[in-house]
One Martini backbone bead per residue (centre of mass of N, CA, C, O) as a GRO file, in nm:
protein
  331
    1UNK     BB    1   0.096   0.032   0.022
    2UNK     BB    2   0.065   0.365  -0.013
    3UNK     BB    3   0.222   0.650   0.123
    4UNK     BB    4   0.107   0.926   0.300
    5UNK     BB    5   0.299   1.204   0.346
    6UNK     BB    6   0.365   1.448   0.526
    7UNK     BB    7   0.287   1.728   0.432
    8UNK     BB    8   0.516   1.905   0.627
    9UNK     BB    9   0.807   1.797   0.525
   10UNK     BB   10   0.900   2.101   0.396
   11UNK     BB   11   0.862   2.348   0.618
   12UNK     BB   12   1.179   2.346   0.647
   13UNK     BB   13   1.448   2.455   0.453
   14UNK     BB   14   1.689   2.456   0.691
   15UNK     BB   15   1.746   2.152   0.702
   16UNK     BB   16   1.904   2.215   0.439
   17UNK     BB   17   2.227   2.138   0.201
   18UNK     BB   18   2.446   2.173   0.071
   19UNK     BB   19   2.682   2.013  -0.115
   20UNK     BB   20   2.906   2.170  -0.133
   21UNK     BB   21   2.935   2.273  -0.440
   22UNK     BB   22   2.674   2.207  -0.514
   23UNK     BB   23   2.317   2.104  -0.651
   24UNK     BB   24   2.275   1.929  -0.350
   25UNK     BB   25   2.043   1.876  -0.143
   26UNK     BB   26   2.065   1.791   0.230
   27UNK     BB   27   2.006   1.689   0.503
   28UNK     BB   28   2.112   1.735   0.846
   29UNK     BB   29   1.990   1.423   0.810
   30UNK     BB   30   2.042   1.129   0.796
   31UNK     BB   31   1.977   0.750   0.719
   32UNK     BB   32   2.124   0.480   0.870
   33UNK     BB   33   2.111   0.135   0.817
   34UNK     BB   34   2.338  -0.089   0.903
   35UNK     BB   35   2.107  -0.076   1.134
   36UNK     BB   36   1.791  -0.297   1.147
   37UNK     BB   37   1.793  -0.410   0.798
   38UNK     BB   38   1.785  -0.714   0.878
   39UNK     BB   39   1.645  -1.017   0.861
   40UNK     BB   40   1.675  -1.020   1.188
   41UNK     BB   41   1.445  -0.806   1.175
   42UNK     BB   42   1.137  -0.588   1.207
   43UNK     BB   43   0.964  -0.500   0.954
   44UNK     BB   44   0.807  -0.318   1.068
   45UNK     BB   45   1.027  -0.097   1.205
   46UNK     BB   46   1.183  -0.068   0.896
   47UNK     BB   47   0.903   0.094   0.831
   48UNK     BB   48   0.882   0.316   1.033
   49UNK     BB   49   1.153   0.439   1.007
   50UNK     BB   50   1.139   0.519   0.681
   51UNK     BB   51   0.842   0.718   0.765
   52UNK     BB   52   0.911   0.890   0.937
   53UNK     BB   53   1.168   1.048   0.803
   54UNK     BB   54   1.005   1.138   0.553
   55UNK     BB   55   0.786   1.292   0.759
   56UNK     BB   56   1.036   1.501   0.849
   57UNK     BB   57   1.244   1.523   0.592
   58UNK     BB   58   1.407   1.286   0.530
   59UNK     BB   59   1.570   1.208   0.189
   60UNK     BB   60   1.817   1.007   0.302
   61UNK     BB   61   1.977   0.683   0.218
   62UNK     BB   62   2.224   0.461   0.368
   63UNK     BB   63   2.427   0.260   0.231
   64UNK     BB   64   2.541  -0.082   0.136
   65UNK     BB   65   2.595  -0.394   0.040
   66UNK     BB   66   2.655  -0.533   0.290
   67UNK     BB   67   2.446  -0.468   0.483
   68UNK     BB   68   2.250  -0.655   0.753
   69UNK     BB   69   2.203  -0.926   0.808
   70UNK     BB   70   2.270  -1.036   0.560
   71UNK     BB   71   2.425  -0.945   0.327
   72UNK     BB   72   2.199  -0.721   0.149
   73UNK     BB   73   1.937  -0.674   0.285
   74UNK     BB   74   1.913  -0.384   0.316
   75UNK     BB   75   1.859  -0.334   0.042
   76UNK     BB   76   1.601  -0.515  -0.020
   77UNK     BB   77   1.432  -0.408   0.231
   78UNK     BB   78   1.437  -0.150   0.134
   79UNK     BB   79   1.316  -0.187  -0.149
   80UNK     BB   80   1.035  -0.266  -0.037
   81UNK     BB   81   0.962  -0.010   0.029
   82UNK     BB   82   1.027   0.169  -0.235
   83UNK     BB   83   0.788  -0.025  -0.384
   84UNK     BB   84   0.565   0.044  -0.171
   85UNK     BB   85   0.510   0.289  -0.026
   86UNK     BB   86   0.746   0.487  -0.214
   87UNK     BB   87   0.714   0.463  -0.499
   88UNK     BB   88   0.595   0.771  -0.570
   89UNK     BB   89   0.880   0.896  -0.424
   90UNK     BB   90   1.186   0.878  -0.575
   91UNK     BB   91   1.238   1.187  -0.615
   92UNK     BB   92   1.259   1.259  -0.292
   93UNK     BB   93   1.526   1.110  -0.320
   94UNK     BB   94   1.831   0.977  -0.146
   95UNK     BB   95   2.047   0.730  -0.264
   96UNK     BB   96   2.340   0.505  -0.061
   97UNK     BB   97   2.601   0.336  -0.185
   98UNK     BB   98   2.841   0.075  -0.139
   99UNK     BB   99   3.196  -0.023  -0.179
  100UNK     BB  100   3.474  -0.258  -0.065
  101UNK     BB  101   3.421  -0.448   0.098
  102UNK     BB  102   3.314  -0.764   0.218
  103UNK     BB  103   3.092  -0.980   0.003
  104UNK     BB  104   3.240  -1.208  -0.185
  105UNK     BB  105   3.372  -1.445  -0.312
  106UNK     BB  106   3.713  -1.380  -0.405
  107UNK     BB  107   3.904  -1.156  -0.578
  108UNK     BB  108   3.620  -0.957  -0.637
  109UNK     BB  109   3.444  -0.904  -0.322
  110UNK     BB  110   3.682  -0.685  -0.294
  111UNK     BB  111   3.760  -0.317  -0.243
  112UNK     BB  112   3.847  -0.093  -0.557
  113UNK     BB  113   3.834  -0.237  -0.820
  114UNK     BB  114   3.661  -0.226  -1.098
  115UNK     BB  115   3.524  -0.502  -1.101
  116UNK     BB  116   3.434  -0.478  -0.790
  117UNK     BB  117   3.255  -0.199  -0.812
  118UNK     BB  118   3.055  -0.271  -1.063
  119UNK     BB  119   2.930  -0.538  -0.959
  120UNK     BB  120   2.842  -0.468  -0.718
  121UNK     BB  121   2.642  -0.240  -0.820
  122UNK     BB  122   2.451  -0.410  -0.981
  123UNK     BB  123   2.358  -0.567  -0.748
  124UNK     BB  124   2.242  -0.339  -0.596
  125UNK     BB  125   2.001  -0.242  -0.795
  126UNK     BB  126   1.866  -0.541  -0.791
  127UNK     BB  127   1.793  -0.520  -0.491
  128UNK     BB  128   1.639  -0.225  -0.511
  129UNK     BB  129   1.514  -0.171  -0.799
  130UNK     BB  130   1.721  -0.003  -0.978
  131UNK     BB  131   1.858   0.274  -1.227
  132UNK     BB  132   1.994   0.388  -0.980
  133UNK     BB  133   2.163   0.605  -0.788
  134UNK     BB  134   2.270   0.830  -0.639
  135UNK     BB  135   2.521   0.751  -0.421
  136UNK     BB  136   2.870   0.634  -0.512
  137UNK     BB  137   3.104   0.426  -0.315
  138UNK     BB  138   3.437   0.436  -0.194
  139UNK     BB  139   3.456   0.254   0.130
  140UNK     BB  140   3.785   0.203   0.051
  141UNK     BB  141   4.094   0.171   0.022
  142UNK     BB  142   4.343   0.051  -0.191
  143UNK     BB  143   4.665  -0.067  -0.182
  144UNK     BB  144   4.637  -0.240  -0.451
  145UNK     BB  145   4.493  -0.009  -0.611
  146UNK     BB  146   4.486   0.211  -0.814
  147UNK     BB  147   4.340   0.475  -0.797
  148UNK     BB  148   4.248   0.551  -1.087
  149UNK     BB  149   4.080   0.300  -1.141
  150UNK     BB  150   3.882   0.357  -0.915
  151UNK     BB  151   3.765   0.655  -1.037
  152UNK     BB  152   3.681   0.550  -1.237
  153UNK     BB  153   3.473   0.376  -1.205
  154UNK     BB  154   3.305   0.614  -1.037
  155UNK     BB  155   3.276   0.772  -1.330
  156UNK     BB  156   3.136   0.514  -1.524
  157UNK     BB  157   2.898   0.524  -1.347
  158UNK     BB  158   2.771   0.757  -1.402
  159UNK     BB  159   2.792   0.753  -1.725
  160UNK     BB  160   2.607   0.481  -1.750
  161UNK     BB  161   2.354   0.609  -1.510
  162UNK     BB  162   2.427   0.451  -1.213
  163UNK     BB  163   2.474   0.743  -1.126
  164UNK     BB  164   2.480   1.089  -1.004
  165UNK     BB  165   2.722   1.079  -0.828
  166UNK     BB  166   3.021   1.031  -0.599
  167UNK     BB  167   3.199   0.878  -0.298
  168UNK     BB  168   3.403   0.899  -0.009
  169UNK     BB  169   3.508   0.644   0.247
  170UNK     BB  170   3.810   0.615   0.469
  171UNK     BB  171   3.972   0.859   0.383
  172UNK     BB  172   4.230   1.064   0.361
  173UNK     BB  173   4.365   1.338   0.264
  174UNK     BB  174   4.561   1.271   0.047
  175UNK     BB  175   4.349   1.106  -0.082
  176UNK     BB  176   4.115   1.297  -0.120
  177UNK     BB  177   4.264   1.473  -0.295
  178UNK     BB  178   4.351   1.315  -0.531
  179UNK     BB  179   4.073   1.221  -0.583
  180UNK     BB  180   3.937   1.478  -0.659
  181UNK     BB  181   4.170   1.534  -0.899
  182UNK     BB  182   4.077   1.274  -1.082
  183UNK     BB  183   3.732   1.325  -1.078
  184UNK     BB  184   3.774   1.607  -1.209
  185UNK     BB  185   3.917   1.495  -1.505
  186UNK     BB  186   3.673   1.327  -1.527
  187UNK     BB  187   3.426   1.477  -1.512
  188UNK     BB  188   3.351   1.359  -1.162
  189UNK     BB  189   3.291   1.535  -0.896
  190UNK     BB  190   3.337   1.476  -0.566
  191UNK     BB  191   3.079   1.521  -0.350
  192UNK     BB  192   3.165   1.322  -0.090
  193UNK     BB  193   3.238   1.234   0.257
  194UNK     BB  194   3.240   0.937   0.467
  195UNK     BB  195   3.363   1.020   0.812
  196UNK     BB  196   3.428   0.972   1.094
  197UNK     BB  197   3.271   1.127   1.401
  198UNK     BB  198   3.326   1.297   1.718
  199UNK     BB  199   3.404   1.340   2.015
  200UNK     BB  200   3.614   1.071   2.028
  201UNK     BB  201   3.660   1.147   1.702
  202UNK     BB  202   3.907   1.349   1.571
  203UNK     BB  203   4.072   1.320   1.296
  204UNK     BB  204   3.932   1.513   1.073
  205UNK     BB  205   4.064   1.782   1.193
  206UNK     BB  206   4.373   1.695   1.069
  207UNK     BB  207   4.294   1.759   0.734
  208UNK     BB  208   4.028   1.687   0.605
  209UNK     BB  209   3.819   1.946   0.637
  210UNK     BB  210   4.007   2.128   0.454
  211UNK     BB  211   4.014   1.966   0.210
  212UNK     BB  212   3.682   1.984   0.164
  213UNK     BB  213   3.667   2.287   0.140
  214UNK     BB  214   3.871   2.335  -0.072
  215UNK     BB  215   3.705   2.137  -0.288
  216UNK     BB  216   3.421   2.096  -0.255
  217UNK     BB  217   3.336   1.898  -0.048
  218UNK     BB  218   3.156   1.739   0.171
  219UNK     BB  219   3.021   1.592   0.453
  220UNK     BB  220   2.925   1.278   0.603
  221UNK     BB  221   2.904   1.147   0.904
  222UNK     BB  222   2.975   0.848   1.120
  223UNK     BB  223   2.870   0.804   1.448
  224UNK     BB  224   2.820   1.063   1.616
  225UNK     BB  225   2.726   0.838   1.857
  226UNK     BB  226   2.922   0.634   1.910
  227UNK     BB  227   2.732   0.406   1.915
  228UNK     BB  228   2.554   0.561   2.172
  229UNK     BB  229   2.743   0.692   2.426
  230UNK     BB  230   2.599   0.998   2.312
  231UNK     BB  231   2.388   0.916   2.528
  232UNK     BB  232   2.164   0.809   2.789
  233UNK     BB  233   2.224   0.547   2.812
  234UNK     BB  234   2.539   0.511   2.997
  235UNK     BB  235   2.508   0.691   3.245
  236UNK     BB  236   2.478   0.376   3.410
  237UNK     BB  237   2.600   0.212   3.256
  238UNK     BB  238   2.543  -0.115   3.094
  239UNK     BB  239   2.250  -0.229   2.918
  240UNK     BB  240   2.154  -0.517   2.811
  241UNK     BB  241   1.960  -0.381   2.557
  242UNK     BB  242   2.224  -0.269   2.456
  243UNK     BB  243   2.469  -0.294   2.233
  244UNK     BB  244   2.681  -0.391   2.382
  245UNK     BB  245   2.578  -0.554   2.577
  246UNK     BB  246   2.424  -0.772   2.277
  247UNK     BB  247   2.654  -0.620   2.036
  248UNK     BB  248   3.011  -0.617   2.061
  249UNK     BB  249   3.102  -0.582   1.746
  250UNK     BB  250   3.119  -0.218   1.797
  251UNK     BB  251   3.090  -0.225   2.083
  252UNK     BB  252   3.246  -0.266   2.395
  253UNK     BB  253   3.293  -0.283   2.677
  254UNK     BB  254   3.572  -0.216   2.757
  255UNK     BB  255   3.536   0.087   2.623
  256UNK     BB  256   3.358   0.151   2.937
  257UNK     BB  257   3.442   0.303   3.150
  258UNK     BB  258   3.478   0.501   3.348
  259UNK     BB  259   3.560   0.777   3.251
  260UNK     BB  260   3.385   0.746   3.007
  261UNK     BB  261   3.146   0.847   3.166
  262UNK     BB  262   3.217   1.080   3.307
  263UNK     BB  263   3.185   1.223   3.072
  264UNK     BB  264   2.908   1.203   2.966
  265UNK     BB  265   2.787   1.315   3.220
  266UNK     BB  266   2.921   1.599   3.149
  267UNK     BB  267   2.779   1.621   2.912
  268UNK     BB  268   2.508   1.631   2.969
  269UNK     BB  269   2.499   1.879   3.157
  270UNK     BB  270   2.533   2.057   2.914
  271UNK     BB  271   2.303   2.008   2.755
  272UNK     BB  272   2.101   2.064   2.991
  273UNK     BB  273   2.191   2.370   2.960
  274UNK     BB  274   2.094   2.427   2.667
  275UNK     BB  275   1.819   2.210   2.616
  276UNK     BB  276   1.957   1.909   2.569
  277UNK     BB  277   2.050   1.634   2.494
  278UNK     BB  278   2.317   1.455   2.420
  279UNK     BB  279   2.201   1.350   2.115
  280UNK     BB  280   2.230   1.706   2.040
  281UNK     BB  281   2.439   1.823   2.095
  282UNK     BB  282   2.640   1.538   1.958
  283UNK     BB  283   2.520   1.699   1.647
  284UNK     BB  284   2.605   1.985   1.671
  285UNK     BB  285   2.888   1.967   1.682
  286UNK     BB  286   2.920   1.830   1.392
  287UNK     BB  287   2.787   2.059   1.231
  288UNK     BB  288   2.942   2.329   1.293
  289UNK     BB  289   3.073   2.258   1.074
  290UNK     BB  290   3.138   2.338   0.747
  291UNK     BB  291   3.152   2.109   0.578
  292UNK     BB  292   2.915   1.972   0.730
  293UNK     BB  293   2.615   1.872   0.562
  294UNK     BB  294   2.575   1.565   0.768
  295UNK     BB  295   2.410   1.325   0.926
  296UNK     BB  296   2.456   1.013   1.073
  297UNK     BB  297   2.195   0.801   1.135
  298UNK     BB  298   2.017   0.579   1.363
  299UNK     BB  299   1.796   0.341   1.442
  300UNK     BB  300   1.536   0.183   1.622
  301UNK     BB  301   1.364   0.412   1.689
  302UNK     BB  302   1.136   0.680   1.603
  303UNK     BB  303   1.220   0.853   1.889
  304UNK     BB  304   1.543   0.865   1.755
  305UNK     BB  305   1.459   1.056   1.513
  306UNK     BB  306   1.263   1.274   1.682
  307UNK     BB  307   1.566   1.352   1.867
  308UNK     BB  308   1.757   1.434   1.665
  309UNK     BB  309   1.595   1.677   1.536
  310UNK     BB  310   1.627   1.866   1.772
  311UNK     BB  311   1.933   1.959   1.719
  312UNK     BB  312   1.804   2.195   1.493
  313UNK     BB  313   1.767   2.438   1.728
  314UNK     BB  314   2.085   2.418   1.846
  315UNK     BB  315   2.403   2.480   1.677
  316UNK     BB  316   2.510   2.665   1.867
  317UNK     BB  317   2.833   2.806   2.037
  318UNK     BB  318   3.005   2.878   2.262
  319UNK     BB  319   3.320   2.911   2.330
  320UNK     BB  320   3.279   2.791   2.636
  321UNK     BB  321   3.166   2.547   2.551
  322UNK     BB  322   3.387   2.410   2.380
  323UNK     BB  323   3.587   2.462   2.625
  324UNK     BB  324   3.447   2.240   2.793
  325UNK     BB  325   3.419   1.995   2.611
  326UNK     BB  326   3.780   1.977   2.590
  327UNK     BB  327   3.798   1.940   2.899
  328UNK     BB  328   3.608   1.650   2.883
  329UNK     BB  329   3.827   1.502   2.702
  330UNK     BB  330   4.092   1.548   2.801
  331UNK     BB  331   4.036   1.376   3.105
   0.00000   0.00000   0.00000
């Protein structure tokens, strides 16, 4: 059945941002498939987050090949979705996958070869069932095939008609910048880069943000909420029912120290002299950047994405909070 979407979904014009120097507008928010979108996830939630998102004016869908599990799963089943609910709104959508980790066997199912990123795409299309993506990325640098092959593959999809963006994520800044200006000269210029960011993770910071605004690249960061810990779930340790308590392969509980708690619980304090949660708090705070076009969340339930979008009442810091945050990352 046709999903009828919020009238109101689009009254927010400020929701929106041009991505680097392009004429594509991304929401402020995207919503990230990684997790919950699995063969083993609920059926009924994985369409609920979806039309949620979309009625609140969300209109960016972030996939890879492997994300599952199985590997395909969530194209396959977000595929369901927009071929049910959201047929009819094809065009009011960003959609975004990628390849380059291991999807499947043999020396061509993993990387950035030509032959491995084309195959890919082709996969993603008919799980999918679409005749293009908005965004194909190369999931991260390949040390063994030459930049050139792999930026090449990259343009070859634009060219194709088979995607109609490019972006790199897990790129270093000297790799993309290379990849930049390779793909500048290919006539099919890079559109995004999607680097990990977050207030424990600030790599990004040391020339990777100067390249993407030198260059005229977006940056869409995922993990901004550090895989949850910078949310009020830990903030009295960890819950059974967090993702460490019960998947510790992406948070680890020893990873969750006390020190580490300490932090959290003054971050909250700080959020709420703001007025913010603390998953609003540290969603503005990487929103802050200016090369930061969107930040990438994921959902477990629809009432996690639309206080995440509480955060865009207020992306404002003043110097005094920002050195106090700084203070508090370096305890």
């Amino acid at each position: 059945m046709s999903h009828q979407p919020a009238a109101h979904r689009y009254d927010n014009p400020a929701l929106y941002r041009a991505c680097g120097r392009s004429g594509l507008k991304l929401p402020r928010l995207s919503l990230g498939l990684w997790h919950n979108f699995g063969d083993v996830d609920d059926p009924a939630n994985r369409r609920a987050l979806v039309l949620r998102a979309f009625d609140l004016g969300i209109t960016h869908f972030d996939l890879a090949n492997n994300y599952g599990p199985p590997p395909g799963a969530a194209e396959r089943n977000f595929g369901d979705i927009l071929h049910g609910e959201l047929a009819a709104h094809r065009d009011e959508l960003v959609i975004s996958s990628k390849a380059g980790y291991l999807m499947w066997d043999g020396p061509y199912g993993d990387w950035g070869s030509r032959k491995s990123l084309l195959a890919s795409l082709d996969q993603s299309l008919k799980r999918l069932r679409l005749d293009y993506v908005d965004i194909f990325y190369s999931h991260r640098p390949d040390p063994n095939t030459p930049l050139e092959e792999t930026m090449g593959a990259l343009a070859h999809a634009v060219r194709s008609g088979k995607a109609l963006y490019v972006g790199l994520s897990n790129y270093s800044p000297d790799q993309t910048a290379r990849a930049a200006q390779l793909l500048r000269e290919l006539g099919t210029p890079c559109l995004i880069h999607q680097p990990k960011y977050h207030m424990f993770e600030r790599s990004v910071e040391k020339g990777l943000l100067a390249v993407l605004e030198r260059e005229g690249v977006g940056c869409i960061p995922f993990c901004p909420l550090a895989q949850g810990l910078l949310t009020n779930r830990y903030l009295q340790g960890i819950p059974a029912d967090s993702r460490a308590g019960h998947d510790p392969r992406f948070l680890k509980p020893e990873h969750i120290t006390e020190g580490k708690v300490g932090q959290i619980r003054q971050l909250d304090a700080l959020a709420r002299q703001r007025g913010q949660s603390l998953a609003q708090m540290a969603l503005a705070w990487v929103l802050r950047q200016p090369a930061v076009t969107s930040a990438l969340i994921g959902a477990s339930r629809t009432s996690q994405i639309e206080d995440n979008l509480g955060a865009l009442k207020n992306l404002s810091f003043t110097s005094a909070e920002l050195a106090q945050i700084d203070r508090i990352l370096a305890a």
